[in-house]
N, CA, C and O atoms as a GROMACS GRO file, in nm:
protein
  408
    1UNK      N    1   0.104   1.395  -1.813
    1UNK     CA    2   0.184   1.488  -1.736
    1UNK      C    3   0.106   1.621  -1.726
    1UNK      O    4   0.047   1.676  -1.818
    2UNK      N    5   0.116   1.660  -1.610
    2UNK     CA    6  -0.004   1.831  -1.585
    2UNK      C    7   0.121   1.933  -1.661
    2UNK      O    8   0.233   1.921  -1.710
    3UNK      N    9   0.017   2.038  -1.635
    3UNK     CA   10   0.105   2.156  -1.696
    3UNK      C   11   0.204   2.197  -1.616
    3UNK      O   12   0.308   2.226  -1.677
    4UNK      N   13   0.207   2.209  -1.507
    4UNK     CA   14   0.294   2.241  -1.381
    4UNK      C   15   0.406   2.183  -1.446
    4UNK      O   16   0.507   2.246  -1.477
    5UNK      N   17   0.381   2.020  -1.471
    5UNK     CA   18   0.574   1.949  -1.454
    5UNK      C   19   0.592   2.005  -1.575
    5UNK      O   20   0.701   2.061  -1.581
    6UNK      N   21   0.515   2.013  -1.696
    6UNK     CA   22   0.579   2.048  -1.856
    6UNK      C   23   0.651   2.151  -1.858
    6UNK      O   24   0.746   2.172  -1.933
    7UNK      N   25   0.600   2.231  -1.760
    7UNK     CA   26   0.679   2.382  -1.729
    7UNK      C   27   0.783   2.402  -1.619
    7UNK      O   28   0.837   2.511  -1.603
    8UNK      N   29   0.815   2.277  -1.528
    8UNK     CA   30   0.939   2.246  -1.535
    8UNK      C   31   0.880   2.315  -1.315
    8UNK      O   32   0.954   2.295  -1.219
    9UNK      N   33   0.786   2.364  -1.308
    9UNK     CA   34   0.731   2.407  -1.194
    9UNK      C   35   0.707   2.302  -1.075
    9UNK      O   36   0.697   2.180  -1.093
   10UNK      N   37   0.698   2.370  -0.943
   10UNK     CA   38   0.703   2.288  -0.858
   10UNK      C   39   0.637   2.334  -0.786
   10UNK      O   40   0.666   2.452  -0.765
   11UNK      N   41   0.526   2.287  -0.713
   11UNK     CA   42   0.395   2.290  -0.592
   11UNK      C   43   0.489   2.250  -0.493
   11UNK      O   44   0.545   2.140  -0.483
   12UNK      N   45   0.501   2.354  -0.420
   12UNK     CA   46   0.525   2.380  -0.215
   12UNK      C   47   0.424   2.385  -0.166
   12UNK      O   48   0.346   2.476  -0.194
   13UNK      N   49   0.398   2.295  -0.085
   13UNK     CA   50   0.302   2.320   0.013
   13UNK      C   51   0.332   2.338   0.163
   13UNK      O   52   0.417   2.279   0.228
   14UNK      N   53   0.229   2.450   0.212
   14UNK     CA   54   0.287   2.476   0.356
   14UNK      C   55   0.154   2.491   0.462
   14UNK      O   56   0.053   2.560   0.459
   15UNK      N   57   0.210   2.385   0.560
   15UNK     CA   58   0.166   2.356   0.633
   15UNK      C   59   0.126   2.498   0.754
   15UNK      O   60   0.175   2.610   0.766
   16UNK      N   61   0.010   2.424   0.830
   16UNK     CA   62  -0.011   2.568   0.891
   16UNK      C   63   0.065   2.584   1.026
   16UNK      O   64   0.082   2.701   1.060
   17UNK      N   65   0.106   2.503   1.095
   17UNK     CA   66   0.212   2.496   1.222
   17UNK      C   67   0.357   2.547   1.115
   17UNK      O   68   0.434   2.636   1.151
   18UNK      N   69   0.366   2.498   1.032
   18UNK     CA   70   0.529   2.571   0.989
   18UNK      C   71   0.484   2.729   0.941
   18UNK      O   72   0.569   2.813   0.970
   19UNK      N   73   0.350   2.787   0.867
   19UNK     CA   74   0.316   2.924   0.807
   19UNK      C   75   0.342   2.981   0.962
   19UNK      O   76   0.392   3.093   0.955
   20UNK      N   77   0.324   2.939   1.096
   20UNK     CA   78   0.361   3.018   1.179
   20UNK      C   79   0.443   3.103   1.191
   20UNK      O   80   0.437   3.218   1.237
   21UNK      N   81   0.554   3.018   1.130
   21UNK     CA   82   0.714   3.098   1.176
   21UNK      C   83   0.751   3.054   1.312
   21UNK      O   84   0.681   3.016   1.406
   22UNK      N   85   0.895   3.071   1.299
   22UNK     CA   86   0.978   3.061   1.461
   22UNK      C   87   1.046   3.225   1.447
   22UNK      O   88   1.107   3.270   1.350
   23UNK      N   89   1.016   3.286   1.564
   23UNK     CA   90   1.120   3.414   1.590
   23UNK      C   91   1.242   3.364   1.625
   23UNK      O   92   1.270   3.266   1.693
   24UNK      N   93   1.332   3.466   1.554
   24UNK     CA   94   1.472   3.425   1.580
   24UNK      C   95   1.492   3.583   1.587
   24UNK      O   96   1.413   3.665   1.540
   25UNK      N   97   1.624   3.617   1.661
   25UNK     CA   98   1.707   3.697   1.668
   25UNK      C   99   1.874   3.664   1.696
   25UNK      O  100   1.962   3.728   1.754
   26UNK      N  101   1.872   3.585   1.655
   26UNK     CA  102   2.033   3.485   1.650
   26UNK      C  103   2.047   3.442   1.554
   26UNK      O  104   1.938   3.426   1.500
   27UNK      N  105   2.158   3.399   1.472
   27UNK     CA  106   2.175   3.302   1.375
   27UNK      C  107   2.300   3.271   1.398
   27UNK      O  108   2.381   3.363   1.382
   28UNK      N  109   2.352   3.142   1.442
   28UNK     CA  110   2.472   3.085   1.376
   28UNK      C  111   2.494   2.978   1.295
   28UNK      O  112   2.429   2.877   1.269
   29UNK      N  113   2.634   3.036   1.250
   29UNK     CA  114   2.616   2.975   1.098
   29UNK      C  115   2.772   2.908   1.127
   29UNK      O  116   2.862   2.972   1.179
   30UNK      N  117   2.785   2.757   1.080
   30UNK     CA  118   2.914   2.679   1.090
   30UNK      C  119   2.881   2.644   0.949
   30UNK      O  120   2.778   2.659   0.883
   31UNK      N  121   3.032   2.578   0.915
   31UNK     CA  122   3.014   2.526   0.782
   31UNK      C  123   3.167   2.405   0.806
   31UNK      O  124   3.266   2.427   0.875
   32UNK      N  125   3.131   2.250   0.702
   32UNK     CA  126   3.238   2.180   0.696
   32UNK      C  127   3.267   2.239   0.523
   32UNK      O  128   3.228   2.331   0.452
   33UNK      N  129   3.388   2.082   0.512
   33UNK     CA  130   3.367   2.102   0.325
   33UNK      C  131   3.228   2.058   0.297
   33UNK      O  132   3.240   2.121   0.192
   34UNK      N  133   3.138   2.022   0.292
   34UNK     CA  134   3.029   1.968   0.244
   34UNK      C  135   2.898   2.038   0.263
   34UNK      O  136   2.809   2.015   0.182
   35UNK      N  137   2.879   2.116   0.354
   35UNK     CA  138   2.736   2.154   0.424
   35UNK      C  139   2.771   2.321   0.511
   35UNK      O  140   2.866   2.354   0.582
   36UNK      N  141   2.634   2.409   0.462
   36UNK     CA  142   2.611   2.500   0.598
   36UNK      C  143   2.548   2.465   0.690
   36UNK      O  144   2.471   2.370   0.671
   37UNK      N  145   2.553   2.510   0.789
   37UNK     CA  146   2.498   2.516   0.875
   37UNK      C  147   2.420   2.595   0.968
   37UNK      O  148   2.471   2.572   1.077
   38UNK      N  149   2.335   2.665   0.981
   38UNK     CA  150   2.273   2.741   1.012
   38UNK      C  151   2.155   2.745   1.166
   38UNK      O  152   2.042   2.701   1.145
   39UNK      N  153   2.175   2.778   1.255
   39UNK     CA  154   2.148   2.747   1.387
   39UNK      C  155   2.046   2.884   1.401
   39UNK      O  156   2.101   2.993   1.384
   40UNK      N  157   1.910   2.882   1.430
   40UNK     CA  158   1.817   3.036   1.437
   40UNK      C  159   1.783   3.014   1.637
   40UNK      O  160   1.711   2.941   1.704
   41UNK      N  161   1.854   3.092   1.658
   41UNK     CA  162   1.819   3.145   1.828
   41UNK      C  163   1.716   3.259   1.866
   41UNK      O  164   1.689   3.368   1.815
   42UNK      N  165   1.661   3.179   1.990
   42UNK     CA  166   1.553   3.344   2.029
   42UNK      C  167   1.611   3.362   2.167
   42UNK      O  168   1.576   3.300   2.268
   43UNK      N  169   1.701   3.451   2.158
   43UNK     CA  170   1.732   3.529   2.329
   43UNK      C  171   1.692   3.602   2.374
   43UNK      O  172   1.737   3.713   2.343
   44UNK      N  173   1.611   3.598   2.451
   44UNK     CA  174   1.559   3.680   2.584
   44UNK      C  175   1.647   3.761   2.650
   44UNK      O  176   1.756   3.738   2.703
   45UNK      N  177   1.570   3.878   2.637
   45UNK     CA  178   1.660   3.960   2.776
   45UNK      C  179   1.647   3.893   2.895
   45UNK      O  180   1.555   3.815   2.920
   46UNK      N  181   1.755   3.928   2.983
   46UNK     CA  182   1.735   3.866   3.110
   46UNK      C  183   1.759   3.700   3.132
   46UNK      O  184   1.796   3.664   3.243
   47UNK      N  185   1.741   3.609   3.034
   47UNK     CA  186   1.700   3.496   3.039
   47UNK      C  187   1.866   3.420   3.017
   47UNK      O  188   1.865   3.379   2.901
   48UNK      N  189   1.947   3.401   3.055
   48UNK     CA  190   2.112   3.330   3.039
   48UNK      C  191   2.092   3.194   2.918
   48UNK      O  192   2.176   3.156   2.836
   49UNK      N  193   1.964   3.146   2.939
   49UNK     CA  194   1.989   3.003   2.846
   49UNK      C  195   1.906   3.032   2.697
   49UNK      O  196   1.788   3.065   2.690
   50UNK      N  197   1.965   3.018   2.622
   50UNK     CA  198   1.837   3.030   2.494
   50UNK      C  199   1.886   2.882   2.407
   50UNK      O  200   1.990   2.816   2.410
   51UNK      N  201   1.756   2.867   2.329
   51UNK     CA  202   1.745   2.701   2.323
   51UNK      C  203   1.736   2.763   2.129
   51UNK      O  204   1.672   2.854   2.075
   52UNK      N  205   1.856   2.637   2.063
   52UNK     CA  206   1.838   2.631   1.926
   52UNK      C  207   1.665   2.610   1.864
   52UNK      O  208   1.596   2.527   1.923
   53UNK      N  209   1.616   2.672   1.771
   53UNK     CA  210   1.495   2.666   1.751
   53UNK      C  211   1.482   2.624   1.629
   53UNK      O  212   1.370   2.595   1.589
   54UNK      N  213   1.592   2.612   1.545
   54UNK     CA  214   1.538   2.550   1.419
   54UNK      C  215   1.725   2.578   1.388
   54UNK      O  216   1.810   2.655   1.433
   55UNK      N  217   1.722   2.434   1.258
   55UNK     CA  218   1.846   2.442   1.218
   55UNK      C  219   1.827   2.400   1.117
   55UNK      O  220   1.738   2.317   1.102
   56UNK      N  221   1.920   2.453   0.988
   56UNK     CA  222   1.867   2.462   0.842
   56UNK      C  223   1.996   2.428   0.803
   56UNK      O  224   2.077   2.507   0.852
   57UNK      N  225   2.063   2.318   0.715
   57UNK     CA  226   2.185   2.245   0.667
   57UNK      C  227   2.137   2.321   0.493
   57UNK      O  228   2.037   2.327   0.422
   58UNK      N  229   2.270   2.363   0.490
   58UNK     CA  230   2.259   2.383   0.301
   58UNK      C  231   2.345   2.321   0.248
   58UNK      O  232   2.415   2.273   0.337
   59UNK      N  233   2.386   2.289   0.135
   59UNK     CA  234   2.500   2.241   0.068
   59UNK      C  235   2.581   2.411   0.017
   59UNK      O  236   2.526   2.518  -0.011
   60UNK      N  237   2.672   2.389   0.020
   60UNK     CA  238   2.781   2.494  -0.050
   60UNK      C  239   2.673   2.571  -0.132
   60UNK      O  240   2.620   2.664  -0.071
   61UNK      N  241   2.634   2.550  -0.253
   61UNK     CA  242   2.580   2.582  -0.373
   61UNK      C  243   2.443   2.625  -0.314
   61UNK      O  244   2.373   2.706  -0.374
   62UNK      N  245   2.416   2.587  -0.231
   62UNK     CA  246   2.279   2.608  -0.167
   62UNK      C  247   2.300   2.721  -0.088
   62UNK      O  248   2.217   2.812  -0.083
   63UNK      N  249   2.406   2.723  -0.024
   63UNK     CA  250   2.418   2.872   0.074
   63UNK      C  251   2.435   2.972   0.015
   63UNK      O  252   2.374   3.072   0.053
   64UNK      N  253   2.548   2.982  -0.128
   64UNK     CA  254   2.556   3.087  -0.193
   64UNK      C  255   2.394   3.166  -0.261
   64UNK      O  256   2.351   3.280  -0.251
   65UNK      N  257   2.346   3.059  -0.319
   65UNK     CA  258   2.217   3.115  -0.338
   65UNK      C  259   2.141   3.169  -0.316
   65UNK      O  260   2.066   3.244  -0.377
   66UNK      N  261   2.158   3.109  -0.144
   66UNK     CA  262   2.057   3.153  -0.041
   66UNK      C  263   2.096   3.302  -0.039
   66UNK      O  264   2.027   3.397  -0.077
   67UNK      N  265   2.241   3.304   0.021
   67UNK     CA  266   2.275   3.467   0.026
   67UNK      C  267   2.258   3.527  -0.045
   67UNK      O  268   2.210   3.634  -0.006
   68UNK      N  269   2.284   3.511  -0.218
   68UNK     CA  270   2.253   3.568  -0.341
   68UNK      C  271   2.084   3.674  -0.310
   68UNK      O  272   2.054   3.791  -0.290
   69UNK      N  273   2.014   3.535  -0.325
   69UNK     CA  274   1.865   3.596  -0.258
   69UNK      C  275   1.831   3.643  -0.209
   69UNK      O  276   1.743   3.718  -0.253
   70UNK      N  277   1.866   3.648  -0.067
   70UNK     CA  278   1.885   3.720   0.066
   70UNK      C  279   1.905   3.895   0.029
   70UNK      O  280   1.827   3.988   0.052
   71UNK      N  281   2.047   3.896  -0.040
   71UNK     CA  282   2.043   4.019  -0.014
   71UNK      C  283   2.000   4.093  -0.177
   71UNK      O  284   2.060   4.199  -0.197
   72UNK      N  285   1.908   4.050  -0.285
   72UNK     CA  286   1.840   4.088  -0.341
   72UNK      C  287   1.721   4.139  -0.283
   72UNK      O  288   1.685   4.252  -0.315
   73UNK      N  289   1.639   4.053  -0.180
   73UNK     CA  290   1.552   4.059  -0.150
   73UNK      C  291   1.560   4.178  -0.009
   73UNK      O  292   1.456   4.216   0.046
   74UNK      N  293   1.684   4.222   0.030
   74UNK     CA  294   1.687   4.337   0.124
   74UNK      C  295   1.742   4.440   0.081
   74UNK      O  296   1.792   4.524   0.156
   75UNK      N  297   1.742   4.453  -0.079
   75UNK     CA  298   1.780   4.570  -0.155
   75UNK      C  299   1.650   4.630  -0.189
   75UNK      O  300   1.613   4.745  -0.165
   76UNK      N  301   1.578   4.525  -0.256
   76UNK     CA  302   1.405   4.538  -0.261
   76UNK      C  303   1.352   4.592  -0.130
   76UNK      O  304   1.294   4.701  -0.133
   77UNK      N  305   1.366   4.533  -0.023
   77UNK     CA  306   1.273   4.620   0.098
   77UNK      C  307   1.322   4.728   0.112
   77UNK      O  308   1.250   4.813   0.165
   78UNK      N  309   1.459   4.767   0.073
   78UNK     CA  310   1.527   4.891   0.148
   78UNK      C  311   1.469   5.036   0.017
   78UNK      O  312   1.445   5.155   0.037
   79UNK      N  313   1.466   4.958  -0.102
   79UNK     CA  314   1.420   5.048  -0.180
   79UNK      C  315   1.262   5.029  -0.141
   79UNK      O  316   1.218   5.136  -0.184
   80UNK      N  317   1.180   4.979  -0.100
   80UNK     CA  318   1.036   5.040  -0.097
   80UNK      C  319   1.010   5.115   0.059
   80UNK      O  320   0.910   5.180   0.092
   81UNK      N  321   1.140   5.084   0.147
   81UNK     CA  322   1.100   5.131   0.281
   81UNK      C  323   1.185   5.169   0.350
   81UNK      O  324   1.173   5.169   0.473
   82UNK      N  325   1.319   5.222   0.273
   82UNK     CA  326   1.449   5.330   0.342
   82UNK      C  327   1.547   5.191   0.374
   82UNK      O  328   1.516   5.073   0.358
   83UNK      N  329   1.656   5.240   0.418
   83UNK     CA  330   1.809   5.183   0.453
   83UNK      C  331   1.738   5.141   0.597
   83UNK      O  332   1.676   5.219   0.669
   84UNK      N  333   1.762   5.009   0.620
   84UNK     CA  334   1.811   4.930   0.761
   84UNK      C  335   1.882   4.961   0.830
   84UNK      O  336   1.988   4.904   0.806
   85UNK      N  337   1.890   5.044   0.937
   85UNK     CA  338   1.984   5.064   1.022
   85UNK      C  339   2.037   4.949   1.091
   85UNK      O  340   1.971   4.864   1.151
   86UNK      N  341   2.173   4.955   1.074
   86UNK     CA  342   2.238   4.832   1.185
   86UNK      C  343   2.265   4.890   1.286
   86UNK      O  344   2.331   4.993   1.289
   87UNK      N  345   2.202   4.812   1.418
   87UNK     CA  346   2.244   4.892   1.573
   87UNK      C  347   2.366   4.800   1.617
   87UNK      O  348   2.392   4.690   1.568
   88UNK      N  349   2.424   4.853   1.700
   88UNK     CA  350   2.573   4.779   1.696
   88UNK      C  351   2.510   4.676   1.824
   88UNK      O  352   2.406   4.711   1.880
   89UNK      N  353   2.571   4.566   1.860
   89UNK     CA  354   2.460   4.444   1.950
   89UNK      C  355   2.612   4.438   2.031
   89UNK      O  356   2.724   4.460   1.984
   90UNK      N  357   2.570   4.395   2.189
   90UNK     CA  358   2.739   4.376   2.231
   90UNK      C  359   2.762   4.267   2.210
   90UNK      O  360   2.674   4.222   2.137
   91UNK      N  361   2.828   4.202   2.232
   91UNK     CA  362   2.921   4.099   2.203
   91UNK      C  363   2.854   3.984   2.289
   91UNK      O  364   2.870   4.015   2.407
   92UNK      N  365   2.799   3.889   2.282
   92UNK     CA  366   2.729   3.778   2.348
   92UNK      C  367   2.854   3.646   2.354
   92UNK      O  368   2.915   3.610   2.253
   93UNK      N  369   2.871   3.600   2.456
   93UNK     CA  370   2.959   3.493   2.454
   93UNK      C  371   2.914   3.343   2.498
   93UNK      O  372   2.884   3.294   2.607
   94UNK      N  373   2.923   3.293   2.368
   94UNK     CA  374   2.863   3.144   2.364
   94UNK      C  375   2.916   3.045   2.409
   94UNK      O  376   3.031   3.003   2.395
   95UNK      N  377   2.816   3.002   2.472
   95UNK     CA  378   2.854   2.876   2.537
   95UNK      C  379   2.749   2.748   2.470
   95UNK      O  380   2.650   2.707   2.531
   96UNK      N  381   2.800   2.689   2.318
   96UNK     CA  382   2.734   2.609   2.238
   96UNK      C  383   2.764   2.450   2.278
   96UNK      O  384   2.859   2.386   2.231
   97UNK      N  385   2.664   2.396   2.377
   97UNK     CA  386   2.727   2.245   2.375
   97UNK      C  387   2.581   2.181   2.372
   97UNK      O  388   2.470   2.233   2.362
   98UNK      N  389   2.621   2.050   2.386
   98UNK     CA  390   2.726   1.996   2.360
   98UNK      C  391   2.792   2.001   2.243
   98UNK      O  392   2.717   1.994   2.146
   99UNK      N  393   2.923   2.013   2.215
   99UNK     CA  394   3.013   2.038   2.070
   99UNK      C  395   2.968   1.935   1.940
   99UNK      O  396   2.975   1.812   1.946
  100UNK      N  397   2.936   1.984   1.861
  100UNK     CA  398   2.894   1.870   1.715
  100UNK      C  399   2.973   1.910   1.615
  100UNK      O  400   3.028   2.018   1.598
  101UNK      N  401   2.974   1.823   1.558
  101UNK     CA  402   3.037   1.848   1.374
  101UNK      C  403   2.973   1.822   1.259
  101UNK      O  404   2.965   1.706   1.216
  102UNK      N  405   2.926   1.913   1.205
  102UNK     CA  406   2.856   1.870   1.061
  102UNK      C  407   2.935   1.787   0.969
  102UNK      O  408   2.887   1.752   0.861
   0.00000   0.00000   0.00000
């Protein structure tokens, strides 16, 4: 057994088409009893249609975490680089089909 598993560690590896990234400026988020759901959109000004670009399923326990993290990790940026301003966004009205259910 290497030292990695004795220590209970885990090797991610990342590919160089995913180190890209997808821009998002959308997120929606559905949830059943079982699963989140998480939908990352890039809308264009001007542009009426914007196309789901990546969708990320968590379990319950998995979303809390995530958020847990999330906003540790934007307490950290805000302390090395000032408060985030939230700009108020208008109100976008979705038209999500065809309709699914997690």
């Amino acid at each position: 057994m290497s030292d990695n598993a004795q220590q209970g560690q885990i090797n991610i590896e990342l590919d160089e088409k995913v180190a890209e990234g997808i821009y998002s400026n959308l997120a929606i988020i559905n949830h059943s009893a079982s699963e989140f759901v998480v939908d990352f959109v890039t809308l264009m000004p001007g542009v009426p249609k914007a196309k789901v670009k990546s969708r990320i399923v968590l379990t319950p326990q998995h979303a809390k975490r995530f958020l847990k993290a999330l906003g540790e990790n934007i307490h950290r940026y805000e302390q090395a680089n000032g408060e985030i301003k939230d700009v108020e966004q208008p109100q976008i009205p979705l038209n999500f089909g065809p309709a699914g259910q997690a």
